[in-house]
C-alpha positions as a printed Julia matrix, in Angstrom:
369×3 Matrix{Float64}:
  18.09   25.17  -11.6
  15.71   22.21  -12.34
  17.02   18.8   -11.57
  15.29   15.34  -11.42
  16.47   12.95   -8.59
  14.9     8.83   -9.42
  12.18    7.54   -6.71
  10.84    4.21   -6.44
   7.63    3.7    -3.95
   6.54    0.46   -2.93
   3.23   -0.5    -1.08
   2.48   -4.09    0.12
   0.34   -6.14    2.13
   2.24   -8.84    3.76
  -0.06  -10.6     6.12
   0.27  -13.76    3.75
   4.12  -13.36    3.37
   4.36  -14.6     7.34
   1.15  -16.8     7.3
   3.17  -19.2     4.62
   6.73  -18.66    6.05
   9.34  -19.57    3.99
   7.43  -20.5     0.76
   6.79  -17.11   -0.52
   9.66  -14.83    0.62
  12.87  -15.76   -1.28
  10.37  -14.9    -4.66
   9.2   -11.59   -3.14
  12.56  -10.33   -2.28
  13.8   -11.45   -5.79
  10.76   -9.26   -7.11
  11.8    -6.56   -5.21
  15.66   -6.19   -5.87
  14.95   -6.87   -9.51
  12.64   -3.7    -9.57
  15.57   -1.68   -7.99
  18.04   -2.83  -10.34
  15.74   -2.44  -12.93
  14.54    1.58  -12.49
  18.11    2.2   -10.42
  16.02    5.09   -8.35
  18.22    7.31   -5.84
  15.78    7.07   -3.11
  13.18    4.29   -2.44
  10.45    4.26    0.27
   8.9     0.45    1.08
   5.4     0.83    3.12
   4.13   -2.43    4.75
   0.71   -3.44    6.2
  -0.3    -6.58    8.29
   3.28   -7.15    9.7
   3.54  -10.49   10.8
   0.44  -11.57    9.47
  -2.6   -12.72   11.11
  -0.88  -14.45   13.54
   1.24  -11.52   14.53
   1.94  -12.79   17.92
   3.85  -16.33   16.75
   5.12  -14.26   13.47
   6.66  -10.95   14.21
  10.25  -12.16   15.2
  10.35  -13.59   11.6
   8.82  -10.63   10.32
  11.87   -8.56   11.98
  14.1   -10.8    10.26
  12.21  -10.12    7.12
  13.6    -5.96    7.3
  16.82   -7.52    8.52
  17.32   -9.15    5.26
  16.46   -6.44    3.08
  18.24   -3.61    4.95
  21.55   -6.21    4.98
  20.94   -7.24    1.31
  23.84   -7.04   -0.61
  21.06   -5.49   -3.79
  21.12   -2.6    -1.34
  24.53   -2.38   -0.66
  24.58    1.38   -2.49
  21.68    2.07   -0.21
  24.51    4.17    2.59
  21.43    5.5     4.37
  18.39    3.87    5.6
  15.61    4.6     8.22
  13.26    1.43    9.57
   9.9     1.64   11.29
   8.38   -1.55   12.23
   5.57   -0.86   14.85
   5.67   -4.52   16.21
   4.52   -3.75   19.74
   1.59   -6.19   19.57
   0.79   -5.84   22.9
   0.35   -2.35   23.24
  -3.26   -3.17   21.65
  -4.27    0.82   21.85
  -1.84    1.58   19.24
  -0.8    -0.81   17.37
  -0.83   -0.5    14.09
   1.26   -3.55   12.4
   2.66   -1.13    9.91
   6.54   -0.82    8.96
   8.12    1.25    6.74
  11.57    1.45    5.33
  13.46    4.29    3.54
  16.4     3.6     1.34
  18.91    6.33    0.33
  21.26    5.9    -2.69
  25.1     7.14   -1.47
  24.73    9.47   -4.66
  22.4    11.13   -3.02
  23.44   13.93   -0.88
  21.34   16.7    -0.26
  18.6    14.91    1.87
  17.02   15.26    4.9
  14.15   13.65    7.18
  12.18   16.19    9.27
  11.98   16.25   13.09
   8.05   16.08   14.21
   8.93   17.2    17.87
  11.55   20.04   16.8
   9.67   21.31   13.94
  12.68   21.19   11.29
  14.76   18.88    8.78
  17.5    17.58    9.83
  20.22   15.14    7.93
  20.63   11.45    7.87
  23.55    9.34    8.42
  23.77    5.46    8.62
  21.16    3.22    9.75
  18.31    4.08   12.19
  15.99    0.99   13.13
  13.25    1.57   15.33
  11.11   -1.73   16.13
   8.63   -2.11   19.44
   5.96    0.23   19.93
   8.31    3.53   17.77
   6.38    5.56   21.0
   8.88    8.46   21.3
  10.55    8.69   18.08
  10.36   12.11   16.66
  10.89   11.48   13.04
   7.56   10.02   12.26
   3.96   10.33   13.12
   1.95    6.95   14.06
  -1.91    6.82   14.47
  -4.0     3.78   15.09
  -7.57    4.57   14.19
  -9.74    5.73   17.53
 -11.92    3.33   18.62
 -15.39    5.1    18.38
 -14.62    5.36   14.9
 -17.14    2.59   14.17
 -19.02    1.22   17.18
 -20.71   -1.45   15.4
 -17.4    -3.04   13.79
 -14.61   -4.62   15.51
 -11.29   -2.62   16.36
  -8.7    -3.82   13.82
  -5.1    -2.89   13.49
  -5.45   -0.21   11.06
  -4.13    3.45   11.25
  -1.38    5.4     9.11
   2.71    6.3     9.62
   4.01    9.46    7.8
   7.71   10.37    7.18
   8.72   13.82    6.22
  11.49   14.53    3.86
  13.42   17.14    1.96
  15.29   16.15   -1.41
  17.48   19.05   -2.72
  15.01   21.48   -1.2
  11.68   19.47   -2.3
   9.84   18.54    0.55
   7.24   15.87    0.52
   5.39   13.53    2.94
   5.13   10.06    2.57
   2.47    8.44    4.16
   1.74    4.27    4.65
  -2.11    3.75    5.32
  -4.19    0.73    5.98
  -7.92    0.97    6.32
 -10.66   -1.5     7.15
 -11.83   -4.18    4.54
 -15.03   -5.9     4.02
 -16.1    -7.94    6.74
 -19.05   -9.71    4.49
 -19.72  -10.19    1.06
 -23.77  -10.07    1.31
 -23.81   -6.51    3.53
 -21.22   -4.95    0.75
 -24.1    -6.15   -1.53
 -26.88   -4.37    0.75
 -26.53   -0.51   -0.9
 -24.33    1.54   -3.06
 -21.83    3.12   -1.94
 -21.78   -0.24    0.83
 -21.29    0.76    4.36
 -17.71   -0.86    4.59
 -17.05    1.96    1.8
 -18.38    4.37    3.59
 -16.16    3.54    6.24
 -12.84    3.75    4.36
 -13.76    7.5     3.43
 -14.55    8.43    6.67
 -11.39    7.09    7.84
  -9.1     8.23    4.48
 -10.73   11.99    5.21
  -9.46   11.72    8.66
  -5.87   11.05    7.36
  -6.15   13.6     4.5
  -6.95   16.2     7.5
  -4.56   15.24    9.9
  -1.23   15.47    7.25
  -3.39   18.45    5.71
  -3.36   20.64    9.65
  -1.77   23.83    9.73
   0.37   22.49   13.06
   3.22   21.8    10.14
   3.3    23.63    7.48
   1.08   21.24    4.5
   3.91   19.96    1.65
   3.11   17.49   -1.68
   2.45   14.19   -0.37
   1.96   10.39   -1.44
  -0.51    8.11    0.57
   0.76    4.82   -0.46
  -1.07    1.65    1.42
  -3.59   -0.31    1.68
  -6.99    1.2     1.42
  -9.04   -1.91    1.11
 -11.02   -0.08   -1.86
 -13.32   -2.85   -3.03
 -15.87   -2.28   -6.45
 -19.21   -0.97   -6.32
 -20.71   -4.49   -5.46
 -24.51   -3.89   -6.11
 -24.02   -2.55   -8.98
 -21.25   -5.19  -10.34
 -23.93   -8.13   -9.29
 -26.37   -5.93  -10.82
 -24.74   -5.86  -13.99
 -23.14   -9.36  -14.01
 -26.56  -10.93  -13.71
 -27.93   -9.83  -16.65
 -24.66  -10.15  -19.15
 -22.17  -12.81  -17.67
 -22.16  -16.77  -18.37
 -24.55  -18.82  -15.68
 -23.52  -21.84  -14.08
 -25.93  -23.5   -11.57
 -24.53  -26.11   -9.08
 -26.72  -28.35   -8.15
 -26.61  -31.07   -5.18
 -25.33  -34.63   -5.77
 -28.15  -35.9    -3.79
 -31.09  -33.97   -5.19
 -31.51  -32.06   -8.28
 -31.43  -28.52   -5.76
 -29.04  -25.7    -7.03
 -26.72  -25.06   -4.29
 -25.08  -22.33   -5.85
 -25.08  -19.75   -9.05
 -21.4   -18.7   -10.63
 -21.5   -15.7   -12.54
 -18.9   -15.45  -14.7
 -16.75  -13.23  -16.91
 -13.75  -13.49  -18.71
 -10.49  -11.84  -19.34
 -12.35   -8.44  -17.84
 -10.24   -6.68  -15.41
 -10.47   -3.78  -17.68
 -14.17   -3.67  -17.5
 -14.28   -3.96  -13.85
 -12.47   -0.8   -13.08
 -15.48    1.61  -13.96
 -16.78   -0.14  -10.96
 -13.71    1.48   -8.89
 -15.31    4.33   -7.25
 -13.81    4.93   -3.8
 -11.12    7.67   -4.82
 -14.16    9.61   -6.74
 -15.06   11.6    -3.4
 -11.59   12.81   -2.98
 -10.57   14.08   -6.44
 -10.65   17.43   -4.88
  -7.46   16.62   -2.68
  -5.98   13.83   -4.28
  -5.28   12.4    -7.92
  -3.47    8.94   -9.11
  -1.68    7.83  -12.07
  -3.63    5.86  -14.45
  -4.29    2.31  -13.98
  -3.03   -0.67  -16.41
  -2.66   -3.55  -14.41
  -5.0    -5.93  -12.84
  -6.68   -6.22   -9.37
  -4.25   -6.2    -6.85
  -6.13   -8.57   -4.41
  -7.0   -11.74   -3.91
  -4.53  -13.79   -5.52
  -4.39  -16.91   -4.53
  -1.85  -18.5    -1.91
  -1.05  -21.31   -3.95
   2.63  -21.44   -5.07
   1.46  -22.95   -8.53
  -1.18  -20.49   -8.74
   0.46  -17.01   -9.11
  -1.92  -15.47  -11.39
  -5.3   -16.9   -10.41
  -7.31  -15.05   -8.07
  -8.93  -17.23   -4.66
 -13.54  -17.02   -4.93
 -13.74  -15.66   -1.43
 -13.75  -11.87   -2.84
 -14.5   -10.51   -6.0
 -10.71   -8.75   -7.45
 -10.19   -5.09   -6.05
  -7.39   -2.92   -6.7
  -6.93   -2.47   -2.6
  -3.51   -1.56   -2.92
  -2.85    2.12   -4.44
  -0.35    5.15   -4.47
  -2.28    7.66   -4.23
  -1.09   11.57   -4.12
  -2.08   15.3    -3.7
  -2.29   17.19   -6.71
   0.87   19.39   -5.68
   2.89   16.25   -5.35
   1.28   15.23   -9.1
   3.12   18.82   -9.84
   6.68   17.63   -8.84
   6.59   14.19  -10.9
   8.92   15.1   -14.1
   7.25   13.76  -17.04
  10.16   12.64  -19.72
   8.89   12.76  -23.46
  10.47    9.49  -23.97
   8.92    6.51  -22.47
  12.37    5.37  -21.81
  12.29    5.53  -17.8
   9.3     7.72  -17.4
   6.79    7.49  -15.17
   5.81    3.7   -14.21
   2.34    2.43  -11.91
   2.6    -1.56  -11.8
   2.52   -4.64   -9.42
   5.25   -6.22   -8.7
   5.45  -10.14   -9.61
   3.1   -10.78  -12.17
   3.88  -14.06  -12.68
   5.14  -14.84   -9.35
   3.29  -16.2    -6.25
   3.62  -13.02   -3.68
   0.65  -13.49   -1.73
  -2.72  -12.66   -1.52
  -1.74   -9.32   -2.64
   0.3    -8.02   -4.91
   2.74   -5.31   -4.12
   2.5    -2.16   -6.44
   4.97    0.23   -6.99
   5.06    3.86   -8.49
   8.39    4.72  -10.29
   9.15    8.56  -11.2
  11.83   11.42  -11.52
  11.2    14.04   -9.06
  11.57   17.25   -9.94
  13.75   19.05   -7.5
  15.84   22.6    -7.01
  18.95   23.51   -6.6
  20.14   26.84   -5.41
């Protein structure tokens, strides 16, 4: 028999969250815990990049305090199981990958288990298990910082994946929390089409695909949730934006020299997406739910200024849930729109960074015997 069991999955940069300490967080977690209350899922899955924020080294004790506060939350309190990953181990500069995850699992929830990477099976989970420092030797996940020789010409950034393996009433699926490498300049994205920073990013999101894709465990649905740093074609956007959007020249007070030309458009977010390519060269392995909300990234830092982007990089939808085509297969589609199927960011209207967190809600289809 067919049943459906609620999921809620949550991606979100929160490098800024700990660069502005205190001025953004009580807002985020409000965002957050509203969602939950708002979609009441059974199981929820929270995937983090840029832990502690730039300056990881001064931040991560208040990033640990961060998970502290959501795992002790009293907006969780029905929450009777949950599993923490926070690789934190900053000094371990080999593998660190600045990720965290966190797994929440509703106590009407019972048939659930997390699998066992170094046993090969499931096994069940009971109370709280919190693993932060370098997670080297826990069996119920997979870490992987990206190798070095990946890119010999770029610098070595904290980037890699985490996947968790689970089993919910006898559907398995893995979940997967990914961060690849963003655009280190402006002008060189603007150099060719596909840019070489994209270029990058696929090589790297090919590698992941393969490595949760390898026969050593048997392949199940899965959901790469991160993020992915996906930035618009950029030649061909400044291609296109020179010939149709509104000029402004800025010239020098001094002198009557332009020091700078603003292209600009309007109220186009929609527009932009055609220039979202990155995902096109995987369509074979993975598919996404359709896109309605605005550029995830860069949203300006400004408390006063939640829904205004910051000019250092044109908007991008970095942060995605992406998902095989078999895990596609296992999202129960209602006929109402009453609690379907819902892609979003969270806080709309509320400062949460330079990224906003998006979220995939869904009932899964699972079986029981």
């Amino acid at each position: 028999m067919e049943m459906h069991t609620d999921v809620l999955l949550v991606t979100a940069n929160v490098g800024s969250l700990f660069d502005n300490v205190g001025e953004i967080e009580g807002d985020w977690l409000r965002e957050f815990f509203t969602t939950v209350h708002m979609y009441k899922p059974r199981f929820v899955a929270l995937h983090f990049q840029e832990v502690g924020g730039k300056d990881y080294m001064m931040n991560m004790g208040h990033a640990e305090n961060f998970f502290c506060s959501i795992e002790s939350s009293s907006e969780m309190a029905d929450f009777d199981r949950v599993c923490v990953y926070v690789d934190s181990h900053f000094k371990a500069v080999d593998s660190f990958t600045a990720l965290g995850s966190m797994y929440f699992i509703h106590k009407s929830l019972k048939n659930i288990q997390q699998y066992d990477f170094n046993v090969n099976e499931f096994k069940a989970v009971s109370g709280h298990n919190k693993y932060v420092g370098s997670l080297e030797g826990v069996t119920s996940m997979e870490k992987e910082k990206f190798p070095k020789n990946f890119w010999p010409d770029f610098k070595w950034s904290r980037k890699g994946y985490m996947r968790t393996r689970w089993l919910i009433h006898n559907q398995g699926l893995d979940l997967v929390n990914v961060h690849l490498f963003h655009d280190a300049s402006n002008l060189i994205a603007c150099n060719s089409s596909p840019s070489v920073y994209s270029a990058n990013r696929k090589k790297a999101l090919r590698y992941v695909i393969n490595r949760i894709s390898e026969s050593s465990y048997s392949p199940l649905p899965f959901f790469l949730f991160g993020d992915f740093n996906f930035r618009l074609d950029t030649l061909s956007l400044v291609q296109n934006l020179s010939m149709s959007a509104e000029i402004q020249k800025v010239k020098k007070d001094s002198s009557n020299e332009v020091e700078k030309i603003i292209y600009e458009e309007k109220d186009n977010d929609h527009k932009l997406l055609k220039y979202d390519k990155e995902t096109s060269a995987f369509h074979d392995v993975i598919t996404e739910e359709e896109i309605h909300f605005p550029p995830s990234y860069p949203y300006s830092e400004d408390y006063t200024k939640p829904t205004q982007y910051m000019n250092t990089r044109c908007p991008a939808w970095c942060d995605r849930i992406l998902m095989s085509h078999s895990a596609r297969d296992i999202i129960h589609r209602r006929e109402e729109d009453e609690n379907g199927v819902v892609y979003d960011t969270l806080g709309s209207n509320i400062c949460m960074g330079d990224h906003k967190p998006v979220f995939l809600f869904f009932p899964m289809k699972t079986i029981t015997h």
